[in-house]
C-alpha positions as CSV (number, residue, x, y, z in Angstrom):
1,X,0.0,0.0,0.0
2,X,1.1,3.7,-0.8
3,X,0.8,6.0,2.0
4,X,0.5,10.0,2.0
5,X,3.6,12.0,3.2
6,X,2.4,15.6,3.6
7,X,5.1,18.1,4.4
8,X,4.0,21.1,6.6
9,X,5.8,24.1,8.1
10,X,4.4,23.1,11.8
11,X,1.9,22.2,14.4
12,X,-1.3,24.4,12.8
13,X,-0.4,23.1,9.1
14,X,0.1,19.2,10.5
15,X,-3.6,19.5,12.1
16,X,-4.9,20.5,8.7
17,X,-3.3,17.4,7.2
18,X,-4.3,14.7,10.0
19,X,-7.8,16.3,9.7
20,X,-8.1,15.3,6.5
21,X,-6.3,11.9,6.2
22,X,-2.3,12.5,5.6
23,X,-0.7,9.3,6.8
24,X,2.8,10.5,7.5
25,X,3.8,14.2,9.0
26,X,6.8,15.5,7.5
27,X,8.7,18.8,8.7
28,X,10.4,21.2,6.3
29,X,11.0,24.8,5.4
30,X,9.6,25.1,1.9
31,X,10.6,28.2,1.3
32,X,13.7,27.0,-0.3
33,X,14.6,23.8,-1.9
34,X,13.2,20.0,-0.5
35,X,15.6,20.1,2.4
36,X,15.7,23.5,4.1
37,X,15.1,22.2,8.1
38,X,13.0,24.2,10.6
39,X,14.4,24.9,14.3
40,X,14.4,22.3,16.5
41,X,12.2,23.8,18.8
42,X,9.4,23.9,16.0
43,X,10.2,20.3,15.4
44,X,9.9,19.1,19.2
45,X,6.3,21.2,19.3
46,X,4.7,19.5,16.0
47,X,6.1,16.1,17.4
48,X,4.1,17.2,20.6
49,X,0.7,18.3,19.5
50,X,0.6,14.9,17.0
51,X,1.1,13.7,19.8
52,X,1.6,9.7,18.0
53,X,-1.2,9.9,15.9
54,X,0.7,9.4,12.8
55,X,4.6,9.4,11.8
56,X,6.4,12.1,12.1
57,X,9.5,13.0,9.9
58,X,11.8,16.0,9.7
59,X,14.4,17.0,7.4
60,X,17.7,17.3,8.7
61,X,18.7,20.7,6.5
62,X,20.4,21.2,3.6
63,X,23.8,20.0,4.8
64,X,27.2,19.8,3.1
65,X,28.8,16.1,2.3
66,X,30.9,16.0,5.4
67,X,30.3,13.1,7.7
68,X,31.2,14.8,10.9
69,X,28.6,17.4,9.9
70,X,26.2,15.2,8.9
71,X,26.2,12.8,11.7
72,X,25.9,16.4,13.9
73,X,23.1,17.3,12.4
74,X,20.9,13.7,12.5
75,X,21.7,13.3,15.7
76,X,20.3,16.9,17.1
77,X,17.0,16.1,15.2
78,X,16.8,12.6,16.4
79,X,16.5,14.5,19.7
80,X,13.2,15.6,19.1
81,X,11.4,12.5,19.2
82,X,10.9,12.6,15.4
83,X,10.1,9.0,14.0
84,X,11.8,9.3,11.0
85,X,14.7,11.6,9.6
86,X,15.6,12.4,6.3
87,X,19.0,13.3,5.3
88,X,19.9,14.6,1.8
89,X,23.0,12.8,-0.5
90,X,23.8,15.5,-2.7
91,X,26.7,14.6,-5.3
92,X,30.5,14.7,-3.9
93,X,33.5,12.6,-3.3
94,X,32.3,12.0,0.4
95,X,28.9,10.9,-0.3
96,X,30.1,7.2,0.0
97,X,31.6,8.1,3.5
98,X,28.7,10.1,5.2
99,X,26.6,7.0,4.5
100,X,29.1,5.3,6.4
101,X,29.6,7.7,9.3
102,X,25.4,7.5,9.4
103,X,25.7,4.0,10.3
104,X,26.3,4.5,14.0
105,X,23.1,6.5,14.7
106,X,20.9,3.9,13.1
107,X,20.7,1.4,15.1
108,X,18.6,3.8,17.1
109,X,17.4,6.2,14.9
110,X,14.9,5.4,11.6
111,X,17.4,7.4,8.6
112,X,16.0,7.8,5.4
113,X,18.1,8.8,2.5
114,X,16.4,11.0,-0.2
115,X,18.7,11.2,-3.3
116,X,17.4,14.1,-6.3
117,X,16.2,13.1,-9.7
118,X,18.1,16.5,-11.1
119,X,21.2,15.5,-8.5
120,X,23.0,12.8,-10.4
121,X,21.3,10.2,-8.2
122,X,23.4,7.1,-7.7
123,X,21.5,3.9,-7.8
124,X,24.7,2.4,-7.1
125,X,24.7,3.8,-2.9
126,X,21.4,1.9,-2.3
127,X,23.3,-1.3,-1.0
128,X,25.7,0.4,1.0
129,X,22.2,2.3,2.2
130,X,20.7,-0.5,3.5
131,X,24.0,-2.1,4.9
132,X,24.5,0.8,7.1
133,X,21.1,0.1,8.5
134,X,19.0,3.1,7.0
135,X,15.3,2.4,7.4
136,X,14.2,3.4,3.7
137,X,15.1,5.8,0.5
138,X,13.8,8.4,-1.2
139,X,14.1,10.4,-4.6
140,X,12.9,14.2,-4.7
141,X,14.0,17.0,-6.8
142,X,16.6,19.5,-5.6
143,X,15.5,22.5,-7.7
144,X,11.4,23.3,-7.5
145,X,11.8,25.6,-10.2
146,X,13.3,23.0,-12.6
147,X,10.4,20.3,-12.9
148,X,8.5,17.6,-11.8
149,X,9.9,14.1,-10.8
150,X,8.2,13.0,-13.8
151,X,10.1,15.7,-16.0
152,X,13.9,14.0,-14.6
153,X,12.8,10.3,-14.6
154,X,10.7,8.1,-17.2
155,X,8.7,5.7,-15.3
156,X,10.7,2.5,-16.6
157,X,13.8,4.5,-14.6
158,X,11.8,5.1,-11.6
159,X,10.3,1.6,-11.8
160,X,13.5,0.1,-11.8
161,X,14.5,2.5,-8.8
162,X,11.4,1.1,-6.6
163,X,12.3,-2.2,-7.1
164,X,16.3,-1.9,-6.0
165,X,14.8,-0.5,-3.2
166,X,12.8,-3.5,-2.5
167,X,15.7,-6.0,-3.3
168,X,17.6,-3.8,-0.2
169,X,14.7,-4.7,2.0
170,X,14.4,-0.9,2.0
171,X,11.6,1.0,2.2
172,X,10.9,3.6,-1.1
173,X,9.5,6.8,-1.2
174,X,9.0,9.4,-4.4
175,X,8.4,13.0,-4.6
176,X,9.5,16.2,-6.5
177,X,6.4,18.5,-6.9
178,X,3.8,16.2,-7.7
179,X,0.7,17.0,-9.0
180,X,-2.5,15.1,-9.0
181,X,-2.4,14.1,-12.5
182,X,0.8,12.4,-11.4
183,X,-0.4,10.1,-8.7
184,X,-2.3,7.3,-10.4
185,X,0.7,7.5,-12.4
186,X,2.9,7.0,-9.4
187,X,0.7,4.1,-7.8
188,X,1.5,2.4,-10.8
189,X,5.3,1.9,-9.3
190,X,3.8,1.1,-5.8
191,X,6.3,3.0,-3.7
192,X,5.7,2.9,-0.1
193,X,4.9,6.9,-0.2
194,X,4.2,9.3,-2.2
195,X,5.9,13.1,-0.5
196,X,3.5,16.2,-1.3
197,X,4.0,20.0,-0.3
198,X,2.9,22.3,-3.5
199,X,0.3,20.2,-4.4
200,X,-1.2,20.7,-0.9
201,X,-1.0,24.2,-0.8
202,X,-3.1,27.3,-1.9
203,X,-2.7,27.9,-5.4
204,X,-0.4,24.9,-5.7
205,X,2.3,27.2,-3.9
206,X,4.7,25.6,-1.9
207,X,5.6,28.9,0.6
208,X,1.4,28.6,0.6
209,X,-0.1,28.0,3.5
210,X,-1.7,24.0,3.7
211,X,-4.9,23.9,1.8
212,X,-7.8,21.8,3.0
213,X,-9.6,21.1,0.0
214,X,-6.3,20.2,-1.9
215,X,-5.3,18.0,1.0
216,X,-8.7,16.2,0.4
217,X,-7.8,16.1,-3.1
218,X,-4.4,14.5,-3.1
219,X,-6.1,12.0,-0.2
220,X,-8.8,11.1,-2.4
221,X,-6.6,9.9,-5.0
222,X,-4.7,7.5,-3.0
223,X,-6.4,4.5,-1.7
224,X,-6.5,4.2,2.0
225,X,-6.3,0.8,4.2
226,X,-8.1,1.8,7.8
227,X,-6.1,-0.6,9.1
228,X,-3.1,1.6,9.1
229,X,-2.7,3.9,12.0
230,X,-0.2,5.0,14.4
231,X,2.9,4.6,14.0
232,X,3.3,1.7,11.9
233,X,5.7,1.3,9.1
234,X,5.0,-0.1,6.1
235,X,5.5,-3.8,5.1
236,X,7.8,-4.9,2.6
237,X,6.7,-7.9,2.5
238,X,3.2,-7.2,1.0
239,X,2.2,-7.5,-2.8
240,X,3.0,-3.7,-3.7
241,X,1.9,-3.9,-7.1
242,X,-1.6,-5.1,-6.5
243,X,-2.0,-3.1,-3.2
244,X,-1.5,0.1,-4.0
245,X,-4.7,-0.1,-6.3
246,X,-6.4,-2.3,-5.0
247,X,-9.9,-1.1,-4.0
248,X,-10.2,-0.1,-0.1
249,X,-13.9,0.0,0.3
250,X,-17.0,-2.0,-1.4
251,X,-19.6,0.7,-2.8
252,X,-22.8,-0.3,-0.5
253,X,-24.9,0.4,-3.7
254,X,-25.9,-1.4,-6.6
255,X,-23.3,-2.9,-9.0
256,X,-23.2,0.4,-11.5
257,X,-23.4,-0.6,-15.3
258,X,-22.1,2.7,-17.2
259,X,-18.6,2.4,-18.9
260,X,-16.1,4.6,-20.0
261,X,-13.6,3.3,-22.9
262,X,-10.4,5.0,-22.9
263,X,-7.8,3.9,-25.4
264,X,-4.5,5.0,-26.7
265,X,-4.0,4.8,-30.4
266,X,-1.0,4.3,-32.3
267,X,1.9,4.7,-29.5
268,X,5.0,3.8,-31.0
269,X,8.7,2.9,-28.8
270,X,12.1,0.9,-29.5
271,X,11.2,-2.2,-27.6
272,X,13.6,-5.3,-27.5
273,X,11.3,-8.0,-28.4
274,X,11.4,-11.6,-30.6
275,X,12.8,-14.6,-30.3
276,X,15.6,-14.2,-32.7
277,X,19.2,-14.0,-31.4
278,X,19.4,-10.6,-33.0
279,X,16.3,-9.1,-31.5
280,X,17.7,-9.7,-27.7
281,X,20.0,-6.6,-28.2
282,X,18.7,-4.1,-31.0
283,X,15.6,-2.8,-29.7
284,X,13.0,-2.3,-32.6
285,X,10.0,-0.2,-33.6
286,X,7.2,-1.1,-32.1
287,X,3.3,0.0,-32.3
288,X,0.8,-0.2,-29.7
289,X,-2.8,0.4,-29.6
290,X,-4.9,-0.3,-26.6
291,X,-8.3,0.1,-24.9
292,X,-9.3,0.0,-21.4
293,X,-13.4,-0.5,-20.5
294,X,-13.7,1.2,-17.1
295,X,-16.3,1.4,-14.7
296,X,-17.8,4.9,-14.1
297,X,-18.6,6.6,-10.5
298,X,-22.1,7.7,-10.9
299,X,-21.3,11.2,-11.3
300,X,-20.6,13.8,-13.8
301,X,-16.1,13.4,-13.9
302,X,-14.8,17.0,-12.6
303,X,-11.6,16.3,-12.0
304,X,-8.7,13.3,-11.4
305,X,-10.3,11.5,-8.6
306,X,-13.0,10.6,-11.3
307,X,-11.6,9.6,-14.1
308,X,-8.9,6.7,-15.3
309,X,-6.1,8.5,-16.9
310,X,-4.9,7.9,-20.9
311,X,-1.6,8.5,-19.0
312,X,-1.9,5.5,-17.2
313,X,-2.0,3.2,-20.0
314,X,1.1,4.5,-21.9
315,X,3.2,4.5,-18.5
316,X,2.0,0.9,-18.7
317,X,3.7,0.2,-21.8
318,X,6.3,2.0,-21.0
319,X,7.1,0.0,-17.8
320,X,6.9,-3.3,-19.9
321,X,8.6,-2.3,-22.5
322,X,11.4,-0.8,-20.4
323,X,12.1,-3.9,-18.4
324,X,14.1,-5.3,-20.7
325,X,13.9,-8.2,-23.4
326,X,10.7,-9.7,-24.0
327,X,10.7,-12.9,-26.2
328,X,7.6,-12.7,-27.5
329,X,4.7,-10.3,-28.8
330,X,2.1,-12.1,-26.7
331,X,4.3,-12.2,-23.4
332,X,4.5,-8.3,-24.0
333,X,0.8,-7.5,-24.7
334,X,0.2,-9.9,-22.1
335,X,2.1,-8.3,-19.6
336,X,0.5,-4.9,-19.9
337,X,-2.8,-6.3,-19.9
338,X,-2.6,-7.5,-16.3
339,X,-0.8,-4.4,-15.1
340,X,-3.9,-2.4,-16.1
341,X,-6.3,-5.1,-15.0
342,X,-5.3,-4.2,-11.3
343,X,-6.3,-0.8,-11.4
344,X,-9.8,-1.8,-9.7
345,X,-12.0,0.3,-12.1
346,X,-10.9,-2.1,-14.9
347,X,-13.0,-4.5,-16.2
348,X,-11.8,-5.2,-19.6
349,X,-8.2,-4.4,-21.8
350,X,-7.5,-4.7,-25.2
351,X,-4.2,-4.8,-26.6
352,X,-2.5,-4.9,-29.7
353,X,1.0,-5.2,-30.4
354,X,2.8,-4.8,-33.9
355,X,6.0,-5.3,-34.8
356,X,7.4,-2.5,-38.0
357,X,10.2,-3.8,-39.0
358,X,9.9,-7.7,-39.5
359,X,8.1,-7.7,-43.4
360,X,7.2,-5.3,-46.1
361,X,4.4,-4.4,-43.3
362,X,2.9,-5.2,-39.9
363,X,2.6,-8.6,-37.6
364,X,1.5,-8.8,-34.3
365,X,-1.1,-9.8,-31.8
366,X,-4.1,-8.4,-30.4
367,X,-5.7,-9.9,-26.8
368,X,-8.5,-8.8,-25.2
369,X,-8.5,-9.6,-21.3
370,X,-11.3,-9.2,-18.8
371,X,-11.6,-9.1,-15.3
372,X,-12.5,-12.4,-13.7
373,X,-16.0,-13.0,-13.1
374,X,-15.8,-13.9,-9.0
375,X,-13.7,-10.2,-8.6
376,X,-15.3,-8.3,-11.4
377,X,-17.4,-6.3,-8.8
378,X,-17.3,-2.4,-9.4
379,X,-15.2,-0.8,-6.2
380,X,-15.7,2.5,-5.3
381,X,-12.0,3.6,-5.4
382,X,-12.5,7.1,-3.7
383,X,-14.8,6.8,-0.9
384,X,-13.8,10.4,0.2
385,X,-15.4,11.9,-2.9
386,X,-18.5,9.8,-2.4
387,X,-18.8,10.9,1.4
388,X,-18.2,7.6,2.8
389,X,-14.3,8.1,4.6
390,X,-14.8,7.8,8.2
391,X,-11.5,10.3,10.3
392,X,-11.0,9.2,13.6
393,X,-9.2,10.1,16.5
394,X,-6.4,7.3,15.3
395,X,-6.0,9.0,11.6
């Protein structure tokens, strides 16, 4: 399951955020960059008045590479009876040794390393991250004014960075202002959180104060377990993939019969694929065309929360596509046919894959997959927007 980071400037903004469903608390100054820290004192009263309701996290500042500094720095805020502190691994020739020097506070203190999309992240440190006992890791962006996540990392690279993650028994976080276009997107990757600030805010400002209808917003677009509360970390040992869309709630009202068919047509890519020695390596033009049948909400769609996004389907191919080679057509249009079939609005996929290059025109395949009968149920995948999310004194 995905959970909600929300980052917030203190104890009045975090109230807004547990009020309306944030799962983890995060502590930053926003008004520069994603790792500006804010006093300790401020730190110790938001810690206070959540008072163990939900996780809280801090960033430890926008520090230089030097372990001595470093290990200063995580230490103080550890102090504070934060749950969870973030330290930033900007590029330099010590990175490799403050990860080191980190080790001996972690043992009793839950690190998380955020690495930045637009930072020459190193996939290569998540190892030694995890050998050195940190908790979990994250990639942000460095610069707000330079772009999205999204805009730094295609979603085969960012796929591929969740599941190192998860190989290091480590648990994965993205961020890097998001918008809400971008989290069904996101969910797709199943990282353990998803980090918000802008998106939250007034006018999708960051130095904006926390806005409650755009938390609502961003809450409504994840699914929520009601299970989760406290202080509990996350599992890696659960089925990511399928739980992070999988539907959280059963729609108390009758099984709704209207359909939406959203398709992408004619969505080309390189894509290593064939069963030919000489098709393992050379990647080849490749044409995809695919449509989803989706289960409508009952109401007019007004904005994300009520529709499935086109987006969704082409990060799908690119994610299969990406992961490397694919022996056959089928396997590939296969493939993408079940990652769609878990988003829970889904109840039937068409795909059909052509190869370009192999005659004077086109071969390929086209499947059509539906949901099985016994699950083929419609969900109700936002309860918030329906008026049905219960907040209690434990969220």
């Amino acid at each position: 399951m995905t959970l909600m980071l929300a980052s917030v400037t203190g104890a009045g903004e975090a109230e807004i955020a547990l009020e309306h469903g944030a799962d983890i608390i995060d502590l930053k100054d926003p008004s520069e960059g994603a790792l500006r820290a804010l006093p300790l004192e401020a730190v110790r009263e938001t810690v206070a008045a959540v008072a163990g309701r939900r996780p809280v996290s801090a960033v430890a500042g926008d520090l230089p590479m030097e372990p001595d500094t470093m290990v200063a720095a995580v230490d103080g805020l550890a102090r504070t009876g934060v749950d969870y502190v973030k330290v930033g691994l900007a590029p330099g020739p010590l990175r490799r040794d403050c990860v080191r020097a980190l080790a001996a506070l972690t043992r009793a203190t839950n690190v998380v390393a955020v690495m930045f999309a637009d930072r020459e992240p190193d996939m290569a440190l998540l190892p030694l991250i995890a050998e050195c006992g940190f908790v979990g890791a994250m990639l942000d962006t460095a610069g707000k004014a330079s772009g999205r996540l999204l805009d730094h990392a295609d979603m085969a690279s960012l796929q591929d960075y969740v599941d190192r993650c998860r190989r290091h028994r480590l648990m994965t976080g993205l961020a890097g202002s998001l918008e809400p276009p971008d989290i069904p997107r996101l969910l797709m990757l199943a990282p353990d959180f998803l980090g918000f600030r802008g998106a939250l805010c007034a006018g999708r400002q960051r130095a904006a104060r926390v806005d409650p209808h755009c938390v609502r917003m961003v809450r409504e677009l994840i699914p929520r377990d009601d299970r989760i509360g406290g202080k509990e970390r996350p599992s890696i040992e659960t089925d990511h993939r399928r739980a992070a869309v999988r539907p959280y709630l059963e729609s108390p009202g009758r099984e709704q019969e209207a359909t939406d068919r959203i398709f992408v047509r004619d969505f080309m890519m390189p894509v290593r694929v064939g069963a030919y020695v000489h098709e393992q390596d050379k990647p080849q033009n490749v044409r995809f065309n695919v449509d989803v049948t989706a289960a409508r909400l009952g109401r007019p769609a007004s904005d994300m929360r009520d529709v499935l996004s086109y987006d969704v389907i082409m990060d799908a191919i690119r994610i299969v596509a990406g992961s490397g080679h694919v022996p056959l057509v089928e396997t590939l249009a296969e493939r993408i046919a079940d990652c769609l079939l878990n988003y829970p609005r889904v109840t039937s996929v068409t795909v059909r894959v052509e190869k370009l290059e192999v005659g004077p025109g086109a071969v390929g395949v086209e499947i059509t997959r539906d949901r099985q009968a016994d699950v083929a149920k419609v969900y109700q995948l936002y309860p918030s927007a329906a008026g049905k999310t219960r907040f209690t004194g434990s969220e």
